[in-house]
N, C-alpha and C positions, 0 to 999 in steps of 0.2 A: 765205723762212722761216728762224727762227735756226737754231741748234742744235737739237735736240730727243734728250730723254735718257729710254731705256727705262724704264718702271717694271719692276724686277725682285725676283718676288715667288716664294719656293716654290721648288721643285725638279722635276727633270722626271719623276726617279720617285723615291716612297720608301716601302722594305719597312721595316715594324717587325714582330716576334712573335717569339718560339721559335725559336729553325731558320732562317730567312731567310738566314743566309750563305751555305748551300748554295746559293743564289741568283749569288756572286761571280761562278763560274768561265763562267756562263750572259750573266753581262752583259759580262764581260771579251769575251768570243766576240763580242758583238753589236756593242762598239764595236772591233773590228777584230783582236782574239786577242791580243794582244802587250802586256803590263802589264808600266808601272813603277811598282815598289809599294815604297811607304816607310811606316815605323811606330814606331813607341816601341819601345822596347827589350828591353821585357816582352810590349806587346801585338800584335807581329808574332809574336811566337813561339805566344802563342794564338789567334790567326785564324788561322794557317797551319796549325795542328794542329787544324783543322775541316777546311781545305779544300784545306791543300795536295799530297795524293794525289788530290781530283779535278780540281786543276789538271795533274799530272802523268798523271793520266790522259786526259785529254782531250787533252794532246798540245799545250797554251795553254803560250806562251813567255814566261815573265817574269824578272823582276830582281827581289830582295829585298832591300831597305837598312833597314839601324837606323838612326834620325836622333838622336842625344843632343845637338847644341847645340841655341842658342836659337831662336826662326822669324823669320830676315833675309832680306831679299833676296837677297843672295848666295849662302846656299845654296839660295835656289829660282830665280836663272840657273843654279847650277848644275845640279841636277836636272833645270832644263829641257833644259840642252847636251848631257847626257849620253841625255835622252831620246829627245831628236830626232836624236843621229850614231846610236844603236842601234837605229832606225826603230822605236821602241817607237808603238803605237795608243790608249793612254790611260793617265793616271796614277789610282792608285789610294794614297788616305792611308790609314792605319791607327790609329786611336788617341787620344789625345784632342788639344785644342785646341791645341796647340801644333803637331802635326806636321799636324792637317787644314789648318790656315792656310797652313803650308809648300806641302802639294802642292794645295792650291787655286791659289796663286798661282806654281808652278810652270808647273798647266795652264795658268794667263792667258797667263803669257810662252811657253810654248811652243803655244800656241793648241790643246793637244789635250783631249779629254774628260777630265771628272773624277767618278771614285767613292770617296764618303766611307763609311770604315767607322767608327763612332766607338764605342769598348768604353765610356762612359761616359759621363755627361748632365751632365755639369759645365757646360755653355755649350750654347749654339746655333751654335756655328760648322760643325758638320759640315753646315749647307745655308745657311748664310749668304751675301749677297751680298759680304761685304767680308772681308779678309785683314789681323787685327791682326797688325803687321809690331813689330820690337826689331830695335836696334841687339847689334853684339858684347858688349856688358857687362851686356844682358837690360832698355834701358830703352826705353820705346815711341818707334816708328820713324814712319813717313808710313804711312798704311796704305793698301792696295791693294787698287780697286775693279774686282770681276769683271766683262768685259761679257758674261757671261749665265749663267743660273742654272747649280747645282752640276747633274749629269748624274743620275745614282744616288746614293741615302746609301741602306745596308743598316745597319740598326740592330737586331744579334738579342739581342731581351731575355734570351736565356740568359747571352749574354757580358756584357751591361752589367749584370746583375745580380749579377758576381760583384767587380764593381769596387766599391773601397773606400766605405764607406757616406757617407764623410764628404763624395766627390765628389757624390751623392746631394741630402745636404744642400745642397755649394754649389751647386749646380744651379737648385736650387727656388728658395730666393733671388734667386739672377742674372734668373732668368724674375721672378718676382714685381715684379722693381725695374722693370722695364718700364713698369708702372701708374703709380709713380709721379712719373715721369722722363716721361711723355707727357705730364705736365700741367704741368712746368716752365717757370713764367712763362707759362701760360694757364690761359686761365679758361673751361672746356667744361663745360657743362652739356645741351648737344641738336646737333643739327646743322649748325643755322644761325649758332653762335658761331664755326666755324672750316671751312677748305677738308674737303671729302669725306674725302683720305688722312687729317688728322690724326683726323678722326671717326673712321674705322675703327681704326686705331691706338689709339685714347681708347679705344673699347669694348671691341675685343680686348684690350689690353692687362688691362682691367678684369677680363675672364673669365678669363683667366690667372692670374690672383690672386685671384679668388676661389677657383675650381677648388684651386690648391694651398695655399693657405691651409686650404682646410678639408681637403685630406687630408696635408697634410704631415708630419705625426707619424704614420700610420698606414704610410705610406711608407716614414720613417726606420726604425721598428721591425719593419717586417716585410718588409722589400724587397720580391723577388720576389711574394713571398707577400701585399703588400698587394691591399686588392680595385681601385683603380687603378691597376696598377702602370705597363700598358701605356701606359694613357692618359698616363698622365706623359711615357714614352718620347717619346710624339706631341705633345706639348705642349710639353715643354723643346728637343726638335730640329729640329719645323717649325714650331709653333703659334708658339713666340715671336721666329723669326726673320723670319717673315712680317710681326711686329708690326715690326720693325725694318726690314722693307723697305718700311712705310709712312713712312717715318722724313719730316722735313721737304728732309733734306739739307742743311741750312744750316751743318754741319760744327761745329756746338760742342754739345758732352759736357753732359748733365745733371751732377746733384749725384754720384749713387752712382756713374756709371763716369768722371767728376772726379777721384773721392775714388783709385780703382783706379790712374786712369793719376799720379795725383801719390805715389802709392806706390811703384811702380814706376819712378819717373822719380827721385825724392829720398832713397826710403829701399830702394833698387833688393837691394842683399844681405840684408836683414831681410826683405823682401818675397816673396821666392821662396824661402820657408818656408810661404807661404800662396795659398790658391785662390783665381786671378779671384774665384769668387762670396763668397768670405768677407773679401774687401776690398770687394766691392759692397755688401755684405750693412750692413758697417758706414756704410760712406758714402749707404744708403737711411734710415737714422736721420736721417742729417741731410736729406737730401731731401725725408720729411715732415713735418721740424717748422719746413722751411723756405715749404713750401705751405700752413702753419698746420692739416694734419692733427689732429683731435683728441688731446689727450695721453693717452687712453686705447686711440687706437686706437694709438700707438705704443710704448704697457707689450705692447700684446699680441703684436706683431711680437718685442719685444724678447724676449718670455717664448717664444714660438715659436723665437728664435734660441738661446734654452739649453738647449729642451730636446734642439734639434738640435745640440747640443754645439758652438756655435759662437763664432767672436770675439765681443763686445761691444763694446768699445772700439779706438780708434786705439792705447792703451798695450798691448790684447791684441796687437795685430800689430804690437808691438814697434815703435813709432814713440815719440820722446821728443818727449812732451808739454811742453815749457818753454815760452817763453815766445818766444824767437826761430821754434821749430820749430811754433808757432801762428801766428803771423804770418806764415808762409812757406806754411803750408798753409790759411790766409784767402785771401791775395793768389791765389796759385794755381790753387785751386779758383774763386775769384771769376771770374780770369780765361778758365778755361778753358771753366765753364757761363755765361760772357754777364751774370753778377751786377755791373753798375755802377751808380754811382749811391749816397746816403749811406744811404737807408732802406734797401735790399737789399742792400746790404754791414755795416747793420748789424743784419738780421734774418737774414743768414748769418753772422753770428757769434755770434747767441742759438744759432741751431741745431745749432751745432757742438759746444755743449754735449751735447746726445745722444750724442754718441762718444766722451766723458770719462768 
């Protein structure tokens, strides 16, 4: 028998609602009392002013670290070295996407549990199977695949609620782009077009996007208060990571997170002025007008991204459109979503139009 590689789908537990944090100090106890816990810089100071007197109370030993550089390697050996000479029993992230990737991949290398607290729905990484890694200068690394699912994510919709709206926004986007990024360069219409995983994948990823398509603006304008709010929580944290652990594996990037990592990788200092999702958000424009999505269904995506206050174009996130720096983000992008050949290289170049 070859090889054979786990399907890894979900998480082994995940609290969403109100108050669920109160949960940490409970699970910290159950995977062995001793946390190493790292977080943003802001959002360690607010989880800990939930829970860090019942951690004190309870008598639970832990380490508290701000993490402000980028999520490399390096600093999650480190984190791991420092975990395991201080016989610490699980790590615990704090925060958003940047620092959960850190101590996910912390835990891999030091083989011990992990509990994701994520204060904001910007992404799916807080149960994600895989660790988007950066080099020291913030531009995308090897990324690093967990062998088994995240342990705990506690996701207390009071704290994610108070995160900035605009993460919100990119969230909803980053989830939606899922749909149509499953359908890159296939053509699914039932079951029997494609293997079982990419089926499920096709369909969830569809329900995801409908789902926040039709509540997205009620979301943006009334956070907490929307009458979805929750479900969101469950839908941009596990619902869409799961679509992603149906993923093919075949290691090449669709159009919209293409569009992300050639942002990050070329126009790396203009870039981290903006959110994963609002650089997917724009590189989903061209995604569907490259799957020849209806041009009405993509005014209406476009009209949904203004009124969520968001980029438009490649020039909004501050990328110079000339004439060399199109060419560079053709080629790029071609190369990175598997686009060869002279018709598909030149109907990704009609479609790039959508981001102008």
């Amino acid at each position: 028998m070859g090889t054979v590689s786990a399907l890894k789908v979900g998480c082994g537990k995940f609290f969403h609602g109100p108050g669920v944090i109160s949960l940490l100090p409970s699970e910290i106890r159950r995977l062995g009392g001793k946390a190493f816990i790292v977080g943003g810089p802001t959002t360690l100071d607010i989880v800990l002013g939930h829970v860090g007197a019942e951690l004190e109370a309870e008598g639970l030993d832990y380490t508290a670290i701000k993490h402000t550089d980028y999520c490399t390697t390096p600093w999650a050996h480190r984190y791991a070295d420092e975990a395991l000479a201080g016989g610490y029993t699980v790590m615990v992230g704090v925060g958003g996407g940047k620092v959960l990737d850190e101590m996910k991949c912390a835990a891999f290398f030091a083989e011990l549990p992990i509990i994701t607290v994520p204060t904001s729905i910007a992404t799916c990484v807080a149960t994600s199977m895989v660790c988007i890694m950066y080099n020291e200068k913030g531009q995308r690394a090897p990324a690093v695949n967990l062998a088994k699912e995240v342990d705990v994510c506690i996701a207390d919709t009071a704290i994610i609620a108070d995160a900035p709206r605009r993460t919100l926004a990119a969230g909803i986007l980053d989830s939606m782009a899922k749909m149509p990024e499953s359908f890159h360069q296939k053509h699914i219409e039932g079951y029997r077009d494609c293997t079982l995983e990419e089926y499920i994948q096709a369909i969830n990823s569809r329900a995801i996007f409908e789902f926040l398509n039709g509540e997205a603006r009620d979301l943006y304008r009334n956070g907490i208060r929307a009458k979805r709010f929750n479900d969101v929580v469950l839908t941009n944290l596990l619902h869409t990571s799961i679509v992603s652990g149906f993923a093919d594996g075949s290691g090449q990037l669709a159009i919209a997170h293409a569009t992300y990592d050639f942002l990050r990788n070329y126009n790396t200092e203009e870039s981290y002025r903006f959110l994963h999702g609002e650089m997917v958000a724009v590189g989903l424009l061209i995604q569907m007008a490259y799957n020849g999505t209806p041009t009405e269904e993509i005014e209406a995506l476009r009209r949904l991204m203004a009124d969520l206050d968001m980029p438009l174009t490649l020039s909004e996130l501050h990328y110079t459109c000339d004439e060399a720096g199109m060419a560079l983000f053709l080629s790029e992008v071609a190369r990175n979503s598997n686009v060869v050949g002279p018709d598909d290289m030149e109907k990704l170049r009609t479609a790039i139009g959508e981001a102008l």
